[in-house]
C-alpha positions in Angstrom: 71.0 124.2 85.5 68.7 121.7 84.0 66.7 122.8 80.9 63.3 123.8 81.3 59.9 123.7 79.8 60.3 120.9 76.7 64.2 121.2 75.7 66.0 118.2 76.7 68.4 117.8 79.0 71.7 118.9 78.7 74.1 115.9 77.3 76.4 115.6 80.1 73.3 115.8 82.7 71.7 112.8 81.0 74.1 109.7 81.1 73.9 105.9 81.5 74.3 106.5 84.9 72.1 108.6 85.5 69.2 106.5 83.7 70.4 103.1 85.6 70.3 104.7 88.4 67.0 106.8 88.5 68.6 110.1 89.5 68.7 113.7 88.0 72.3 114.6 88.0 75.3 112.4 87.7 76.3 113.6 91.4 76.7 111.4 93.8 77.2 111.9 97.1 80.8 109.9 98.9 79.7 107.7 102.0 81.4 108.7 105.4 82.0 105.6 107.7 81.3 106.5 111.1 79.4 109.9 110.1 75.7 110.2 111.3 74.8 111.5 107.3 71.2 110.7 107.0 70.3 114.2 106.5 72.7 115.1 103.9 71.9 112.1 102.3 68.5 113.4 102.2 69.4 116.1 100.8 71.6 115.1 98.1 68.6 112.9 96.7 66.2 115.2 97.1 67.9 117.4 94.9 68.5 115.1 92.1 71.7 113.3 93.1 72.7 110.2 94.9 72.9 110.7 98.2 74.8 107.9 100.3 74.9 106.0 103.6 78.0 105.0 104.6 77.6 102.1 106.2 81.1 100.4 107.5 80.9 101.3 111.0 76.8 99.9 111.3 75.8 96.7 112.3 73.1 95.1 110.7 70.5 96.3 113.0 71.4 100.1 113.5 72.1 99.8 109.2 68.8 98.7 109.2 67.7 102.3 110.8 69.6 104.5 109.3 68.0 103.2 106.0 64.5 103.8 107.5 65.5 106.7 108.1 66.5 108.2 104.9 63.3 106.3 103.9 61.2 108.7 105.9 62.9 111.8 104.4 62.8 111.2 101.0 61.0 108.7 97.9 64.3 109.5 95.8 66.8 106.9 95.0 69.7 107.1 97.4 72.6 104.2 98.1 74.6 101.9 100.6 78.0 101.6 100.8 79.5 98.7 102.2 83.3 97.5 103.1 83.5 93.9 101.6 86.8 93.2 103.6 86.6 94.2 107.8 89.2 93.4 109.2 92.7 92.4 107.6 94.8 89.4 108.6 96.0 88.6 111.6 94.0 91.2 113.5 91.9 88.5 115.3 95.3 87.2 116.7 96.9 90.2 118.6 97.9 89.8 121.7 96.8 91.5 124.6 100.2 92.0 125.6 101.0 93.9 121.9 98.0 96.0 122.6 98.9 97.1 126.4 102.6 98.5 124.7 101.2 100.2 122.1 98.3 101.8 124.6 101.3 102.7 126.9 102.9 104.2 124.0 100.0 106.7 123.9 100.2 107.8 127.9 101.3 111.3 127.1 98.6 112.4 125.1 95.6 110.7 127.3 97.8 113.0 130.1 97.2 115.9 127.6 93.6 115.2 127.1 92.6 114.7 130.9 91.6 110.6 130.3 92.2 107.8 131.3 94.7 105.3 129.6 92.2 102.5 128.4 93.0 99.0 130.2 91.9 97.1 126.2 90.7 97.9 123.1 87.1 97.7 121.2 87.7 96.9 117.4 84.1 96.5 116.6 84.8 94.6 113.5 81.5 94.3 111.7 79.8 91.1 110.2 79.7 91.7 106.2 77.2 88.7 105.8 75.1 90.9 108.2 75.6 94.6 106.8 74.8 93.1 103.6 71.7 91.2 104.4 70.3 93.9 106.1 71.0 96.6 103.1 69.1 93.3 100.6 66.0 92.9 102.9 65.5 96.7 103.5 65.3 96.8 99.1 67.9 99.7 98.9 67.6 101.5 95.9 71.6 101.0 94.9 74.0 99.2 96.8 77.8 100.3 96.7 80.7 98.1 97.6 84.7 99.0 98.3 87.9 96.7 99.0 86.3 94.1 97.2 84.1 91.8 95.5 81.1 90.0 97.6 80.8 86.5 97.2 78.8 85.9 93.6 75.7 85.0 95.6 75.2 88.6 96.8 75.8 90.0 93.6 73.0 87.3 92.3 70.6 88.5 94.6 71.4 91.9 93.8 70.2 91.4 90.2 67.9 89.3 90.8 66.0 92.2 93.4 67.0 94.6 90.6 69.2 96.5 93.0 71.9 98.1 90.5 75.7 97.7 91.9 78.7 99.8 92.1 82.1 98.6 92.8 85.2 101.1 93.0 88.5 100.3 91.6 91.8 101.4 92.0 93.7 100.5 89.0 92.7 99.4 85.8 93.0 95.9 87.0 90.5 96.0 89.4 88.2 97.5 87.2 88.2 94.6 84.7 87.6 92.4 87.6 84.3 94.3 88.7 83.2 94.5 85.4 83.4 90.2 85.1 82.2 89.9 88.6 78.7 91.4 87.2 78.7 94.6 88.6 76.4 97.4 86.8 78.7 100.1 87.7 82.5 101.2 88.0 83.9 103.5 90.3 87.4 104.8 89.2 88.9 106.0 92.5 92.0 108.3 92.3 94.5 108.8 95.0 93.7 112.7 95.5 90.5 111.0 97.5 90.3 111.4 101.2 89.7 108.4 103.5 90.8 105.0 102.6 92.2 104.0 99.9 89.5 100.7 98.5 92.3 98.7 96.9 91.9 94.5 96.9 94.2 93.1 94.2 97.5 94.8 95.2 98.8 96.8 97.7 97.2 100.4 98.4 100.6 101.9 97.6 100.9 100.0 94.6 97.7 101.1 93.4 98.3 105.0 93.8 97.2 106.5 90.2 96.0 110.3 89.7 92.1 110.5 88.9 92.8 112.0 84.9 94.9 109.6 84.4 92.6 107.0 85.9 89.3 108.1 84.3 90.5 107.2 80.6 92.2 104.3 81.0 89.4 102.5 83.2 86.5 104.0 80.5 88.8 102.3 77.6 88.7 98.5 79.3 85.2 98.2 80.7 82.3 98.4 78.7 79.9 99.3 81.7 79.4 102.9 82.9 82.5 104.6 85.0 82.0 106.9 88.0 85.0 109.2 88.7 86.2 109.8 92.5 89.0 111.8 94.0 89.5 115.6 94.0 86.3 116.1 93.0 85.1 119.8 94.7 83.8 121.9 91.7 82.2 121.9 88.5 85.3 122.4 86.8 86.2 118.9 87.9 82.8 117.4 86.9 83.4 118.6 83.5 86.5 117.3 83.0 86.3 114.1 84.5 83.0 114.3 81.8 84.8 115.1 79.1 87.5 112.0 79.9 84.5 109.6 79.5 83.2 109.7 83.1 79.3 109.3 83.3 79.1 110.2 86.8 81.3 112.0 89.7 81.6 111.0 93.5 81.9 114.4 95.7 83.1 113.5 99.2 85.0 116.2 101.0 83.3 119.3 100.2 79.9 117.3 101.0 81.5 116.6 104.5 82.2 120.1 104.7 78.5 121.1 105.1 76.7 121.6 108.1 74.2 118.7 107.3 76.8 116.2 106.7 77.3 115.0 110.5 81.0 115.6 110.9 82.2 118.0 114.1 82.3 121.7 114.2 85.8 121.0 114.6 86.3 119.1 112.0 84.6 120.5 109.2 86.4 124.4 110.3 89.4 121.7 109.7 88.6 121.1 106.2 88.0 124.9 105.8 91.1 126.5 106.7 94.1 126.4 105.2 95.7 123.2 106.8 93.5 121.1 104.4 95.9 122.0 101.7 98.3 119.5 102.9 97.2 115.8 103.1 99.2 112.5 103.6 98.2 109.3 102.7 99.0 107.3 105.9 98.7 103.7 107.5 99.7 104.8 110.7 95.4 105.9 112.1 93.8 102.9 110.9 96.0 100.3 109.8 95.3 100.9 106.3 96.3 103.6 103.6 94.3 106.7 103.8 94.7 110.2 103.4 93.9 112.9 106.1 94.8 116.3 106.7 98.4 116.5 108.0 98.0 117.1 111.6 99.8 116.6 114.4 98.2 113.3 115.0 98.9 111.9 111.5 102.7 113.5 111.8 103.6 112.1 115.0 101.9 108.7 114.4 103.1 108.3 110.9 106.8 108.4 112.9 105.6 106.7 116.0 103.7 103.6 114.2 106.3 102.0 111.6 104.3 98.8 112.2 100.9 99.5 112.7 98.6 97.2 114.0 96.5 95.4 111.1 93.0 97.0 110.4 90.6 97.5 112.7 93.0 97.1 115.7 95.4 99.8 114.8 92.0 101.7 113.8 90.4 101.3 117.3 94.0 102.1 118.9 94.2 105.6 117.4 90.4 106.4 118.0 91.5 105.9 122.4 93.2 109.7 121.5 91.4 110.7 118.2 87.9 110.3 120.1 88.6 112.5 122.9 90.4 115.1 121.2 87.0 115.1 119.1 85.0 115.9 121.9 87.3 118.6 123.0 87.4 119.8 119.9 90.7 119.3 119.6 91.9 119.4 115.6 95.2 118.5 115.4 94.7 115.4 117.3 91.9 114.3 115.4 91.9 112.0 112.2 90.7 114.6 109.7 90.1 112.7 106.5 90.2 114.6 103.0 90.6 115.2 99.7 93.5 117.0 97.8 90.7 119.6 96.3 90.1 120.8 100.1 91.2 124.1 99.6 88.5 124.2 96.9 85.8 124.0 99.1 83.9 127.2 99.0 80.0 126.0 100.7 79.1 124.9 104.1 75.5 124.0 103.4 75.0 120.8 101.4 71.7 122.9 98.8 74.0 125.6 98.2 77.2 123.3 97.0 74.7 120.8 95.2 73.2 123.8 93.4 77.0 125.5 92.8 78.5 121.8 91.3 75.5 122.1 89.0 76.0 125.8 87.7 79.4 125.5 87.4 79.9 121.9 85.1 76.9 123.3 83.1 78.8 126.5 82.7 82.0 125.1 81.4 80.0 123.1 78.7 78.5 125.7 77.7 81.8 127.5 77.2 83.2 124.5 75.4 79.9 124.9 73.1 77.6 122.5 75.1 79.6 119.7 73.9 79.8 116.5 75.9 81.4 113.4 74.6 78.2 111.2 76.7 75.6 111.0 75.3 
């Protein structure tokens, strides 16, 4: 735990990162698209660490909210994250015709689940130029971006407003471009993460690369701070992503774990029980490559899409028998995204895992004789 009375802080506590962004703890809390979080990222900031909106399925206007309504719970520093890419090619020029087959594909299970085959889909792709605009005006205290770089006028703004920037990167490639696209911060994102994978210079499964081996590669070929994501459940992890040169940690499953995190009974007695062990990384729910808990829904689909739909199409298709099977609490025809440290998780309220990564990183430096390699 943090040092008291006048002793300073412990080394891997206090990190560029940590000063840049204004927080106590380089924790920071992973944003969950289409998750009502505002409470857990309350509760993440309010207890030292970055707590996160994640903003990819908000327009402007309900973006807009949710920020005043983090604002109302807490003075901390807390982020946006925002999808720089929406939609993928060609998804604006489906056919009606491709999307009736593929729906028709789907009539067993909206038999199963008592519904009615939809007659069209809903994509809801968002406006960038307006998620963005809306996360400037409000002044958010950090602004987070994945599959890509925003155009250099929002990153001008950014600086200009003082609003510090994280991009996330894939390979060691895309790092190096964040870093001369201006951006304050470096995300290295392995591929044990759950959700999508944020790559934008080559293909997701070209750009598949294990967080340790990540981590030092990206901290030797950018000069600005990295943030390790991926696998991240314990303080064991913290300290070693740490102790590869990492300044700061992204923790997304075992946050969406929690109670206060917004996700489904359902789903987070999904990421508790012994299925989350196995994860795929799939194409078949969304269009693009993300990895989920290997259910029946990613098994079957993973066979029964070969050519999925580009993103948010294929995205809005699944959701016709993902959605439903939500609200019936049905698991294993939900998309259950997650991490490959699942079977880590240990809390289900967001205080006591916050307080447990804590203990635990500050334990294991101790054992290696308080030694951090950040200073």
């Amino acid at each position: 735990m943090r040092a008291s009375g006048s002793e300073a802080p412990p080394a891997w506590i206090s990190t560029r990162v940590t000063r840049e962004l204004g927080i106590s703890y380089p924790i920071i809390q992973g944003p969950f698209a289409g998750v009502p979080t505002h409470r857990l990222t309350t509760l993440v900031s309010n207890m030292g660490g970055l707590g996160c909106i994640g903003a990819h399925g908000l327009d402007g206007s309900a973006l807009s909210e949710a920020i005043g309504q983090v604002r109302e719970e807490t003075s901390r520093p807390f982020a946006v994250n925002l999808w720089v890419s929406t939609s993928d090619p060609g998804a604006a020029q489906v056919r009606s015709e491709e999307i009736a087959k593929r729906i028709s594909c789907l009539a067993s299970y909206y038999d199963e689940l008592g519904v009615t085959s939809p007659v069209g889909l809903h994509s809801n792709i968002q406006d960038f130029d307006r998620q963005v605009r809306a996360a400037i005006d409000s002044r958010v205290p950090v602004l987070s971006f994945t599959f890509g770089i925003p155009p250099l006028e929002v990153m001008d703004e950014c600086r200009r407003l003082d609003i510090p920037t994280l991009g996330t990167a894939t390979t060691v490639e895309e790092a190096r471009a964040l870093e001369q696209a201006g951006f304050d911060l470096v995300v290295a994102s392995g591929m044990e993460a759950g959700g999508h994978r944020g790559s934008f210079l080559r293909s997701a499964a070209d750009s598949l690369t294990g967080i340790f081996s990540l981590i030092p590669q990206v901290v030797d070929s950018v000069r600005v701070p990295v943030i390790a994501a991926g696998g991240i459940a314990d303080g064991r992890a913290i300290a070693a992503a740490i102790c590869l040169g990492a300044e700061a940690v992204i923790v997304g499953t075992a946050f969406l774990a929690c109670a206060e995190s917004g996700a489904s009974e359902a789903y987070r007695a999904a990421l508790l029980s012994k299925a989350a062990g196995n994860t795929r990384l799939t194409n078949a729910l969304t269009g693009r490559m993300a990895r989920a808990i290997d259910n029946r829904l990613v098994s079957e689909m993973t066979v029964a899409m070969e050519s999925p739909l580009p993103y948010p199409i294929q995205h809005a298709l699944i959701r016709t028998v993902a959605d439903p099977a939500s609200i019936d609490q049905r698991a294993e025809l939900m998309a259950l995204w997650a991490g490959q440290s699942s079977s880590l998780i240990r809390s289900t309220k967001a205080a006591e895992l916050m307080t447990s990564l804590i203990r635990e990183a500050d334990i294991c430096f101790r054992n290696m004789g308080s030694h951090s390699p950040v200073a």
